[in-house]
C-alpha positions in Angstrom: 83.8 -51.1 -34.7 81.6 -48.0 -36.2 79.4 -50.7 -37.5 78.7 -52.5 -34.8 78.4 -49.3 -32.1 75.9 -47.8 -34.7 73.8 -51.3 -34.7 74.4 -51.5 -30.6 72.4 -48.2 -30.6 69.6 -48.7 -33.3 68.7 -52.1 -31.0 68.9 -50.0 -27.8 66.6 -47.2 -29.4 64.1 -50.0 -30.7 64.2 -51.8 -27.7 63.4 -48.4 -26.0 60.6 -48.0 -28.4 59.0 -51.3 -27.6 58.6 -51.2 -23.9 57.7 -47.5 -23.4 53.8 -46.9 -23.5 51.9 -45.0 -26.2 50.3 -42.1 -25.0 46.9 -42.0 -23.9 44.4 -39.1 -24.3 41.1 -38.9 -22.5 39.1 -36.7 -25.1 39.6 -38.0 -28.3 38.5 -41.4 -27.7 35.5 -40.4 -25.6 34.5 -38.6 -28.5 35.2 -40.9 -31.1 33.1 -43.0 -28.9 30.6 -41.1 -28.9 30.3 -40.2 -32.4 30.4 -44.3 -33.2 26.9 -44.4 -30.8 25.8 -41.5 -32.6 26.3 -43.1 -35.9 24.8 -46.5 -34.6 21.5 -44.7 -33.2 21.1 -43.3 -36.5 21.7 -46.6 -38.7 19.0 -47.6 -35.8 16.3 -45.1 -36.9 16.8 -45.0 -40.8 13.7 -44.5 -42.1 12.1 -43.5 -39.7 11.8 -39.6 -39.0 10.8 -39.1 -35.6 13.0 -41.3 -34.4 15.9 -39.8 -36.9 15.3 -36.3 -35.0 15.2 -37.4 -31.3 18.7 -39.1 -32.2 20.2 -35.6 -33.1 18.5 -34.2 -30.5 19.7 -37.3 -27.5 23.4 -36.5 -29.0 23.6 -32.9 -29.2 23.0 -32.5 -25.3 25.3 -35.8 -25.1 27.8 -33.9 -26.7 27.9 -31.2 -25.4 27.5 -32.3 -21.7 30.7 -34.1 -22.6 32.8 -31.0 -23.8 32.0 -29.4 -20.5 32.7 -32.4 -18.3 36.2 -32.7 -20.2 36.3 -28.6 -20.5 37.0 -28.5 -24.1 35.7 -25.1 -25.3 36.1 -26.3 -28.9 32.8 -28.1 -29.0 31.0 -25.6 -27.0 28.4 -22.7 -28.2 26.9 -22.6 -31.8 29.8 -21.9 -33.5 29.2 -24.2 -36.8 32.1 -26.5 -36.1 31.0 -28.1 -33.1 28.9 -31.4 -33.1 26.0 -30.0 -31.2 25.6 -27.7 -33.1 25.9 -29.9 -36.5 23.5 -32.6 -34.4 20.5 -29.7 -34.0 21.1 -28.5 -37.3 20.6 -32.2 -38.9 17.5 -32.6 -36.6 15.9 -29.4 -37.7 16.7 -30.6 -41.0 14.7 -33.5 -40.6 12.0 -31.8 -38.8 11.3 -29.1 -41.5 11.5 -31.8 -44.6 8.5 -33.8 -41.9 7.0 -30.4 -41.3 6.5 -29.4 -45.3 5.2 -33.2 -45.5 2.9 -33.6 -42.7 1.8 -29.4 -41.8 3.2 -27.6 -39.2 0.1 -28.2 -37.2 0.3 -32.1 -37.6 0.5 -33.1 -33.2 3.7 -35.8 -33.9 5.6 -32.4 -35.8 4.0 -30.1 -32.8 5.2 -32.8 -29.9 8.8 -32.9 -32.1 9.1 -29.1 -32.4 8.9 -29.0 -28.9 11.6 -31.6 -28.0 13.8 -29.7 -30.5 13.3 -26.6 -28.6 13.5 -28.0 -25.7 17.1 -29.5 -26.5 18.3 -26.5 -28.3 17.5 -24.7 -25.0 19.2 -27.3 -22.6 22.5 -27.0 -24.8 22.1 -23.3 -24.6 22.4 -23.4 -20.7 25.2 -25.9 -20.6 26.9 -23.5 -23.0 26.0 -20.1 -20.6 27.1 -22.0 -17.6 30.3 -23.5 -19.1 31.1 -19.5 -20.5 29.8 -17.9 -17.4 32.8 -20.3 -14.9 35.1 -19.9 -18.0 34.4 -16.2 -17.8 35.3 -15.4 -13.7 38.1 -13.8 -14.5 37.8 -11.9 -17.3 38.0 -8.3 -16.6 35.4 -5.6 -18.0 37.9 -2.8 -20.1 39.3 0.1 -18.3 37.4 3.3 -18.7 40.6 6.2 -18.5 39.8 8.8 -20.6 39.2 11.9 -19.4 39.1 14.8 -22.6 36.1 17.3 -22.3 35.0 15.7 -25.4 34.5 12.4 -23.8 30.5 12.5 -23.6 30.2 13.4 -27.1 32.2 11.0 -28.8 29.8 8.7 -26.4 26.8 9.9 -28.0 28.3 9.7 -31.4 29.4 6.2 -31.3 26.4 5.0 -29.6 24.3 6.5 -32.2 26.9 4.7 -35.2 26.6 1.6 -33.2 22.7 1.6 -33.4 22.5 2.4 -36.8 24.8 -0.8 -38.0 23.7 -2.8 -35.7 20.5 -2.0 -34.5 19.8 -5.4 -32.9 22.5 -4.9 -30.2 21.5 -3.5 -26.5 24.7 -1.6 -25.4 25.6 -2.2 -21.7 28.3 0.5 -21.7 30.9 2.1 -23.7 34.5 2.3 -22.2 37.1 4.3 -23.5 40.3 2.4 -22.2 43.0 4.5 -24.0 44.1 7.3 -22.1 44.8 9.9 -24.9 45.1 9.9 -28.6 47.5 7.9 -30.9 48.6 10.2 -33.6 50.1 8.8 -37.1 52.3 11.4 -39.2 53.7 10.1 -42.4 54.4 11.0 -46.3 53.0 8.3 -48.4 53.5 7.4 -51.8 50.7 7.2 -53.6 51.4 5.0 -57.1 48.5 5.7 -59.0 49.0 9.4 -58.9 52.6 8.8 -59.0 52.9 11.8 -56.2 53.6 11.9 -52.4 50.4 12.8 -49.5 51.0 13.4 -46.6 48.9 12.0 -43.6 48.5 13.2 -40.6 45.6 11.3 -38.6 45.0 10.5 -34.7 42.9 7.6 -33.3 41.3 7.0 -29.6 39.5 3.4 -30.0 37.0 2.5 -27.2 35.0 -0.8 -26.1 31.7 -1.0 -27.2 30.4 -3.5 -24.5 27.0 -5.5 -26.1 24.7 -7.9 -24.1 24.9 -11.1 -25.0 22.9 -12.9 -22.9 21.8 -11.9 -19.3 25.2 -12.9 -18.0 27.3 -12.4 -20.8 28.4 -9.4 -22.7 30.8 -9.5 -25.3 33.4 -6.3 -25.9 34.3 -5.2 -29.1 36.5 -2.4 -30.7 35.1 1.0 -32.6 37.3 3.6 -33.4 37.2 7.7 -33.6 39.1 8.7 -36.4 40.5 12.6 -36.3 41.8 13.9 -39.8 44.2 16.8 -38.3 45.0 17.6 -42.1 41.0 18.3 -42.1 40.7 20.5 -39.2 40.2 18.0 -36.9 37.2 16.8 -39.1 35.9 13.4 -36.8 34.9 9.8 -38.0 33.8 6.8 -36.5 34.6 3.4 -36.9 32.3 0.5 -36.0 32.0 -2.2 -38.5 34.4 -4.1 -36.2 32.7 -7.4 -35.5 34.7 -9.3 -38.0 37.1 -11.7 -37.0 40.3 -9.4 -37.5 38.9 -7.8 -35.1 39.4 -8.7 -31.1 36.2 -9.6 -29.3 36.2 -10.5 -25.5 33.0 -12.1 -23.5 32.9 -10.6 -19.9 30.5 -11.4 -17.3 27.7 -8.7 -17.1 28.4 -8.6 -13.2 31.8 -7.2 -13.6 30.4 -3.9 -15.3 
């Protein structure tokens, strides 16, 4: 009887198996087909340069026009994963190797240098407005803090800020904790082979940067205050690694 229940219920499950549906998904196979007319426009123009680099260029506004219809963040930006960025990359590729061959100044390289700009700027603007709708309800950092010391450690970490990275516009600094966090504790040091004690508070702050003229992007900096040291100050701001939490606000919301 065991036998038999046990093959009842293996024929049930595969009879089960057989007449439900596989699963469908909408964005894999759009891209997939879209990568197969990718790869077929370039078979297409082998040999042939120009038509090599207006390819690239066709695809990398097809793609990403598709990643915003399907809202799929993942092939959006230039962020080196995604196909439109690969598909500009390969095209300015091409468009250098043709540009060393021919000289900048050769009028098919000129009237291909400007569809490549021209592209790279149309996927930029799909990209702004797919972050800027993404981006409505982020909310800019909370600006609490209210020590007398407040506007120096402004000036002092704007001053850092510009120093390491000098390229950055700061919109605004906000310092979203409300008062110090302080860190007491004996460590044991095992090169010395002796204990130290450390005794160090930290207020960290949003440095907010402009990263377009819609778009800022928040990251962290940190003032550091030794109170073994008198209170000696330091300030953190190589932060724009990825351990590190970044956030993109809109500029409107400052």
């Amino acid at each position: 009887m065991r036998g038999i229940r046990l093959f009842t219920l293996v024929a049930i499950g595969l009879a089960l198996a057989l007449a439900t549906p596989h699963p469908t998904f909408a964005g894999p196979p759009r891209k997939m087909s879209l990568v197969k007319d990718y790869r077929n426009a370039l078979s297409a123009a082998r040999g042939n340069p120009a038509a090599t680099i207006e390819v690239h260029l066709e695809f990398a506004v097809k793609a990403t026009l598709a990643a915003k219809e399907e809202n799929n963040p993942n092939y959006m930006g230039f962020t080196g994963g995604a196909d439109n960025v690969q598909y500009l990359q390969e095209a300015k590729a091409v468009l250098d190797d043709l540009s060393s061959e021919k000289g900048a100044a050769d009028p098919e390289v000129v009237a291909l240098t400007e569809k490549y700009e021209a592209a790279h700027a149309e996927v930029a603007a799909i990209c702004d407005s797919f972050n800027t709708a993404k981006l409505q309800n982020e909310k800019a950092p909370a600006d609490v803090y209210k020590g007398s010391d407040r506007g120096t450690f402004d000036k002092q970490i704007r001053a850092e800020w510009a120093k390491k990275y000098p390229e950055d516009q700061i919109l605004d600094v906000r310092f979203h904790m409300a008062e110090w966090q302080r860190n007491k504790e004996h460590v044991w040091q095992s090169a010395s082979q002796s204990w130290r004690d450390v005794d160090m508070s930290v207020l960290a702050v949003s440095v907010i940067v402009k990263t377009s003229d819609e778009v800022a992007t928040t990251y962290p900096a940190y003032i550091n205050k030794n109170n073994l040291s008198g209170g000696a100050i330091t300030i953190g701001v190589d932060t724009k690694g990825s351990e590190y939490v970044h956030k993109e606000i809109l500029v409107a919301t400052l």
